[in-house]
N, C-alpha and C positions, 0 to 999 in steps of 0.2 A: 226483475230484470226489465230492462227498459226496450224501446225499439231499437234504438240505438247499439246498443250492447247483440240485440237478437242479431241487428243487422252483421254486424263485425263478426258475429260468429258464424251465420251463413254465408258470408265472405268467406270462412277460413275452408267452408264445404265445398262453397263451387269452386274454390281455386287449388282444395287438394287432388292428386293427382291420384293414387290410390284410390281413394273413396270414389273418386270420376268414374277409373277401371273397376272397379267394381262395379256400379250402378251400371255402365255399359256393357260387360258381362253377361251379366241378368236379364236383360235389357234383350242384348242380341242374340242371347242363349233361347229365349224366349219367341222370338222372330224363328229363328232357326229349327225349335220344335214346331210351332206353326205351320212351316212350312211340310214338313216330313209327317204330323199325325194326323189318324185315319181319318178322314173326311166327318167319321160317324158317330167319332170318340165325341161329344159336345163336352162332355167332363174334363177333359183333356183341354178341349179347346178352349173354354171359360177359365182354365186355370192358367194357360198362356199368355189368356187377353188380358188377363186379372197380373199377372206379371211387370205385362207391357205397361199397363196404366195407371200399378204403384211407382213405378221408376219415374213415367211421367210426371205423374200431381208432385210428387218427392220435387224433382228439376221445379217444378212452378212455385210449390210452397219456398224454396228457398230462396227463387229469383221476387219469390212477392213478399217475402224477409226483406231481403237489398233493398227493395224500390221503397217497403214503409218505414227505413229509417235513414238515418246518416250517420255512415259510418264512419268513425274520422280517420284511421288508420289502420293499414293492411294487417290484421292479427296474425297471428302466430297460427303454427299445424293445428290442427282438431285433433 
């Protein structure tokens, strides 16, 4: 598989709507325990932050897919 081809396919990612709601989900489900567990939980809490910053790198690897190829045409659903 080419960059090209990589690129088209995480095209078809950032621009599903579903898999968006998902990832935001996770994401804000994740924020949302944060805010509510025990100050004292750290296990709890690494596993929040570990949450937060799969959803993140996930958005970036896909946005840094797009940007290292050219994709020539809006693909189809994932």
């Amino acid at each position: 598989m080419d960059a090209d081809q990589i690129a088209q396919l995480a095209m078809s990612l950032r621009d599903n709507e579903v898999f968006q709601m998902a990832l935001d989900n996770q994401r804000n489900g994740a924020i949302e325990a944060l805010v509510k567990v025990d100050a004292t939980d750290t296990n709890a809490i690494h596993s929040y932050q570990a949450t937060v910053r799969v959803v993140d790198e996930l958005r970036g690897d896909i946005a840094g897919f797009i940007a290292s190829g050219a994709p020539k045409k809006k693909p189809g659903l994932a």
